[in-house]
N, C-alpha and C positions, 0 to 999 in steps of 0.2 A: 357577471358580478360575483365575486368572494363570496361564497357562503363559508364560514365557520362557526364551531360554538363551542370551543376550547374556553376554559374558566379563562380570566384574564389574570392571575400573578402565574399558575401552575405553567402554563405553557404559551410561552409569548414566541413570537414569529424569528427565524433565524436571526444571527446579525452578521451584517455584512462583511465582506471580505478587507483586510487592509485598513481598517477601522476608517472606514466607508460609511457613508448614512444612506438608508433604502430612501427612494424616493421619494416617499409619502413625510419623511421625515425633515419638514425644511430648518431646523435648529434657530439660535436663538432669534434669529432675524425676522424672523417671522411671527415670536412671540412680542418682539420690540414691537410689529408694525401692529398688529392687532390693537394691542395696549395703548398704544399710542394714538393710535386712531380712532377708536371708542371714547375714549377723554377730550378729545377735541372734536369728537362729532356731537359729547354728551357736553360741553361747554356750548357750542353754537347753538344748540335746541334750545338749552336753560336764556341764551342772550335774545333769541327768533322766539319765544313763546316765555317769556314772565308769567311766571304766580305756578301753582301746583301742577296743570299741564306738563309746562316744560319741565319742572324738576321731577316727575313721576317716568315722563320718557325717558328722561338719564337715568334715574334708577333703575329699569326694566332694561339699557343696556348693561350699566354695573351689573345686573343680573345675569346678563346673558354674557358676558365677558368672565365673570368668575365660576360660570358655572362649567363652561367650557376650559377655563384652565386648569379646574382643577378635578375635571371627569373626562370631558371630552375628549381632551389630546389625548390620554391613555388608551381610547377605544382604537384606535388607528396604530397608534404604536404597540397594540397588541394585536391576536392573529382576530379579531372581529370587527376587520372593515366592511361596509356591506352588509353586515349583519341588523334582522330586526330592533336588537336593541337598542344601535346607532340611527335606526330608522325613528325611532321613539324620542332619541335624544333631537333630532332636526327639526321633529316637529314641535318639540317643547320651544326650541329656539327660535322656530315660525312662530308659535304665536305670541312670545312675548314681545319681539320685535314687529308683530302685528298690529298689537295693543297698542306700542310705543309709538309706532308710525300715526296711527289712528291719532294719538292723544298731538301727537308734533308731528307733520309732516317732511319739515326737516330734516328729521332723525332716517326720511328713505335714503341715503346718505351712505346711511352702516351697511348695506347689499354689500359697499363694497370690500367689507370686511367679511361682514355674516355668510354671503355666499358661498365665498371659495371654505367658510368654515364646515358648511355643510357637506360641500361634494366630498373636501378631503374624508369628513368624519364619514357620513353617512352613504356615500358612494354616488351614482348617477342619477337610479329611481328616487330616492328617497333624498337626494340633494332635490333635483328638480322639483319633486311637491312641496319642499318645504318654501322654496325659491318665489314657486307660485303664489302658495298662500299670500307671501309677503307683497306681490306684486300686485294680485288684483284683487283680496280680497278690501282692500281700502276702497281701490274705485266699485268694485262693484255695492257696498254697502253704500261709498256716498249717493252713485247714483239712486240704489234703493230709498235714501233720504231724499232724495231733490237736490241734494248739494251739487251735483256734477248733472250737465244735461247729458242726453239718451246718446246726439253726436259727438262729444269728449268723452262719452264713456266707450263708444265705440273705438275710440280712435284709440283711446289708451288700450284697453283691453287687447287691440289687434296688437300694436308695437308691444305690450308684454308677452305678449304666444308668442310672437318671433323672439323674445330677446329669452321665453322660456326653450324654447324648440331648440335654439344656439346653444343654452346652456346643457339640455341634455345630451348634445352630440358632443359640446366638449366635454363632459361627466365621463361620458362614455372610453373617451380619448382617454382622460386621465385615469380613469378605472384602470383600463388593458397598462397603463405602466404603472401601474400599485404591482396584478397582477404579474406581471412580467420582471420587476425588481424582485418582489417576492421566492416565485420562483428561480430566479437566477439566485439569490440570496441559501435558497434548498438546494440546489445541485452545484453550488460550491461548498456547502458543508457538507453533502454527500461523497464530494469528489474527495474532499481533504480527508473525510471520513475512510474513504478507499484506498488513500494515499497511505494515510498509519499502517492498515492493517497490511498491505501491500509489502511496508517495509517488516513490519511484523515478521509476517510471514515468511519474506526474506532472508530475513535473519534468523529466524528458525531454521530456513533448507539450510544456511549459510553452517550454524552449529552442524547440523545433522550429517553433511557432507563431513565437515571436519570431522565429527565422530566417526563418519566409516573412513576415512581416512585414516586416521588415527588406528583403527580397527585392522583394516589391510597393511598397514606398515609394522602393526604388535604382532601380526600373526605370521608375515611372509619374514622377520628379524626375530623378537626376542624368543617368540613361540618356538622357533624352529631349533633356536639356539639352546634353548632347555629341554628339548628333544634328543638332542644328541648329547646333550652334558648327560643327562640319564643313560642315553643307549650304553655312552664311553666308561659310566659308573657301572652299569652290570657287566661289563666288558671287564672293567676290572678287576671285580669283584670275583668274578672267575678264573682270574689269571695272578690271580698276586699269591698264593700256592706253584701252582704249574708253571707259571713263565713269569717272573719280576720285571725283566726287564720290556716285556711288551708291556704290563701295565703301569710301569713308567711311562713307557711313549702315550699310552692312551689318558694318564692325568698327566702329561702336560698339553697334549689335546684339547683335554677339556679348559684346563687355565687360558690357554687361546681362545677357546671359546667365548670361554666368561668374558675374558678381556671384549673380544669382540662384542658381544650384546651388550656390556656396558658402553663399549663406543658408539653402539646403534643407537643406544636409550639418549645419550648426551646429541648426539646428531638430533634427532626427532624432537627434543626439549628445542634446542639451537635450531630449527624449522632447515637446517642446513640439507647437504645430500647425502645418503649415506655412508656411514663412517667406513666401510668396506673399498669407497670408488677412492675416498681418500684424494692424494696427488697421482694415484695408480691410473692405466688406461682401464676399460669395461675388459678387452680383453686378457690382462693380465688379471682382474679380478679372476672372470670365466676359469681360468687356468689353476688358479686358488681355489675356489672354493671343488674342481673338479676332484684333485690333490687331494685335498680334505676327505671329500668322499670316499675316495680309494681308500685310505690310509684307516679310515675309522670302520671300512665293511671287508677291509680285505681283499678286494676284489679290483681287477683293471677298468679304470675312468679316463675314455680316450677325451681328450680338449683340440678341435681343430678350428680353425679362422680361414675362413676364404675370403680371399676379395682385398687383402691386407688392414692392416689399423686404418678406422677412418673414425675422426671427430663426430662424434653425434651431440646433439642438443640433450643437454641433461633429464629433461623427461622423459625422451625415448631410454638413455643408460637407463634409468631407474627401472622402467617396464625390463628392460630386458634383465637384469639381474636381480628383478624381486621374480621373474618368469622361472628364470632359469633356478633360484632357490626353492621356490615352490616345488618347482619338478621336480630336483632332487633330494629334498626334504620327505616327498610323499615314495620315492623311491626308498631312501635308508628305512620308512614305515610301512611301507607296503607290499613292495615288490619282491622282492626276494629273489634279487636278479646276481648274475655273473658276472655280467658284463653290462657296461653304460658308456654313450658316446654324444657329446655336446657337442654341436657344430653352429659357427656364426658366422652366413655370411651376407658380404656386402656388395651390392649393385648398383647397376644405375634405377631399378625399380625401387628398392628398400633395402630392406636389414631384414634376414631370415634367421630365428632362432632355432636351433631342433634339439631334443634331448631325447634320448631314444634307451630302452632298457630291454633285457631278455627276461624280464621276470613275470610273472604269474597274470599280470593286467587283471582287467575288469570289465563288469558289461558295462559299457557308456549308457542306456537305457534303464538304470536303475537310479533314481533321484540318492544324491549325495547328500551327508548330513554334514560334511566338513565347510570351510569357506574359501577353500585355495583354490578349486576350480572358480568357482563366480569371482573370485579376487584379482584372479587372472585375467578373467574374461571382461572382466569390467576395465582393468589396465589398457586392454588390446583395442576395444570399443571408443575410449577415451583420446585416445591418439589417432582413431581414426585406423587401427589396423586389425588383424584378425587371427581366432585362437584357432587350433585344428587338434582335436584328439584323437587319434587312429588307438585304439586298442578292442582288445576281445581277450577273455578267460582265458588264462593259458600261452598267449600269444606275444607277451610282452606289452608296453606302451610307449609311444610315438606323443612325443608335444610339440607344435610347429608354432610359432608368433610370427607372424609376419606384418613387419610395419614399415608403411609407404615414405619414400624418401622425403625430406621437408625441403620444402625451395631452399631455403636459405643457405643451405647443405650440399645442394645438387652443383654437378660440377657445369 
C-alpha cells in the first residue's frame, strides 16, 4: 500500500505522459456514473420506504455523494492514496451508508457505487473495513434485535466474508496498479528530466568544442600571421637605413601576409576550408608557405613530395597544413635554425608529414605553456593518426604526423 503524506495542493503526484490519465484517474464517466446512480438508488429508497425513513436514507447518500465529490476524489488525485487520512474518509462513508442502509434496506444497493469509491480512495485495507462495516454490521445488529434469525444471520454473514475476502484481494490488485501507474508516471518525468539535461549538456560540449576549435584555427592562422607581420616589421625597421630595397621585399611580405589572415579570418566566419588551400593543391600550398619562410629568415627551406599529388579528403588537408604551419611558425620563433626541410609523403599506408630544422630544439620533457604542440596533437588524434617529436637541446627538432589512409581514398 502507498504510504504518503505530502500536503495535498503543494505537491501532487506526477502527470502522465502524452496527456494520458494515471489509472486511478477514470475522468468524467465515472463521475456521470456515481451521480447517476445515487439519485436513482436515492429515488427507489424514498418510493420502497415512504415517510422520513426513506427520505433520511436518500439524504445520507446526498451526503455521501457530495461529500466525496467535493473531497474525496482530490485525496486519490493527489499523492495520498492509502494514506490514514483517506482511511478516515471510508470510514466516515461506512457509516453513513450504514445508517442509511439500516433506516432503508434498499439503499444496500449503493455498494455498488460506494465500494469501488472506497478502494479507489482509501486503498485495499481500509476499502475493505469500510466494505465490511457496510455489509454485516446491518445483519449482525438485526440479528442482535431478533429481526434476523441466528440461521440467516449465519448464512449472510458467511456470503459477506467471502464477498469481503474477494474484495480485499481485488483491492489489493488495484492498489499494485495505482502503484505501478504512479511509478511509471515518476520515471517518465525523471527520464524526460534526463532527456533536457542530456541535451543541455550537449550543447554545452557542442559550444565548447566549437570554442576550441575556433581557438586552434585563431592560433595555427591569424596568430601565426601577426607573428611574422611583427618579425617582417623589426626586419624592416632595421633595413630601411642599410638596405631599402630588402625592406621593400619584406613590407610587401608583410601586405601578403595581411592579405592572407584577412582571407583566413573571412574562410573561418564562411565555416569554408582555409583560404590558403584555396583552388590550390596541399602540395603546392606546402611549397608556398615553405618559400615564405626562407624569404622572411634568410635561410634555405627545402619543400619535397614523395609519392606524387594525391587527393586527400579535406580534413586530412587541413591537419596537414595547420601541422605543417605550426611547425614552422614555432621555427621562425624559436629555433634559430639554418636550415629546414618539409617532406610529404604519400602511401598506400597514409600520408607522412615531416618538418625537420637545425636549430637550437628543446627538452620534450619540460611541460609547454604554448597551445600548438596540444593543437597539433589533438588534430593528429582526431583523424585517427599520430604526432612524433624527436628533439633535444641543441640538436634541432624533428615533427612527424602521420595519418592513416581513408577507405574511400585507398586505391
Amino acid at each position: 500500500m502507498v504510504v504518503a503524506t505530502r500536503a495535498p495542493e503543494e505537491e501532487r503526484a506526477p502527470e502522465p505522459p502524452g496527456g494520458e490519465r494515471h489509472a486511478w484517474d477514470l475522468g468524467p464517466a465515472w463521475y456521470l456514473y456515481l451521480s447517476g446512480s445515487m439519485v436513482l438508488i436515492a429515488v427507489i429508497g424514498v418510493l420502497s420506504q415512504p415517510g422520513v425513513r426513506g427520505w433520511a436514507g436518500a439524504a445520507l447518500l446526498g451526503v455521501v455523494a457530495a461529500l466525496y465529490l467535493s473531497y474525496g476524489r482530490s485525496l486519490y488525485l493527489q499523492d495520498r492514496y492509502g494514506t490514514p487520512i483517506t482511511g478516515v474518509f471510508a470510514l466516515t462513508v461506512a457509516a453513513l451508508v450504514t445508517v442509511a442502509v439500516h433506516l432503508d434496506p434498499v439503499l444496500t444497493f449503493c455498494l455498488f457505487v460506494v465500494a469501488p469509491m472506497c478502494f479507489m480512495t482509501a486503498g485495499a485495507v481500509y476499502g475493505t473495513v469500510s466494505v465490511g462495516m457496510i455489509l454485516l454490521l446491518p445483519t449482525l445488529t438485526g440479528w442482535w434485535r431478533g429481526d434476523i434469525d441466528t440461521l440467516d444471520a449465519l448464512v449472510g454473514t458467511g456470503i459477506h466474508l467471502i464477498i469481503i475476502g474477494f474484495s480485499l484481494w481485488f483491492g489489493r490488485w488495484f492498489e499494485k496498479v495505482v502503484e505501478e501507474s504512479y511509478e511509471r508516471a515518476e520515471l517518465i518525468r525523471e527520464l524526460r528530466e534526463s532527456r533536457a539535461e542530456a541535451a543541455r549538456l550537449s550543447e554545452e560540449g557542442g559550444a565548447l568544442a566549437e570554442r576550441e576549435r575556433l581557438a586552434r584555427e585563431l592560433h595555427d592562422t591569424l596568430a601565426q600571421g601577426f607573428t611574422s607581420i611583427i618579425t617582417l616589421t623589426q626586419a624592416v625597421e632595421s633595413e630601411l637605413d642599410t638596405d631599402p630595397a630588402l625592406a621593400r621585399r619584406h613590407l610587401a611580405l608583410m601586405r601578403e601576409t595581411a592579405a592572407e589572415n584577412l582571407d583566413e579570418a573571412r574562410a573561418m566566419v564562411a565555416a569554408r576550408r582555409p583560404a590558403r588551400l584555396g583552388e590550390d593543391t596541399l602540395e603546392a600550398v606546402l611549397r608556398r608557405i615553405g618559400a615564405r619562410l626562407g624569404t622572411e629568415l634568410g635561410i634555405p627551406v627545402t619543400v619535397e613530395v614523395l609519392g606524387g599529388p594525391r587527393e586527400l579528403p579535406g580534413d586530412l588537408q587541413v591537419c596537414l597544413l595547420r601541422t605543417a604551419q605550426e611547425a614552422l611558425a614555432n621555427i621562425r620563433k624559436h629555433a634559430d635554425a639554418d636550415r629546414v626541410s618539409l617532406a610529404l609523403a604519400h602511401s598506400d599506408a597514409g600520408t607522412l608529414l615531416t618538418v625537420t630544422d637545425d636549430g637550437r630544439g628543446f627538452d620534450p620533457t619540460v611541460p609547454g605553456t604554448g597551445n600548438g604542440l596540444p593543437g597539433m596533437r589533438h588534430r593528429a588524434q582526431s583523424l585517427e593518426g599520430s604526432l612524433e617529436i624527436d628533439t633535444a637541446p641543441g640538436r634541432g627538432t624533428t615533427v612527424r604526423l602521420a595519418l592513416p589512409e581513408p577507405e574511400e581514398v585507398a586505391p
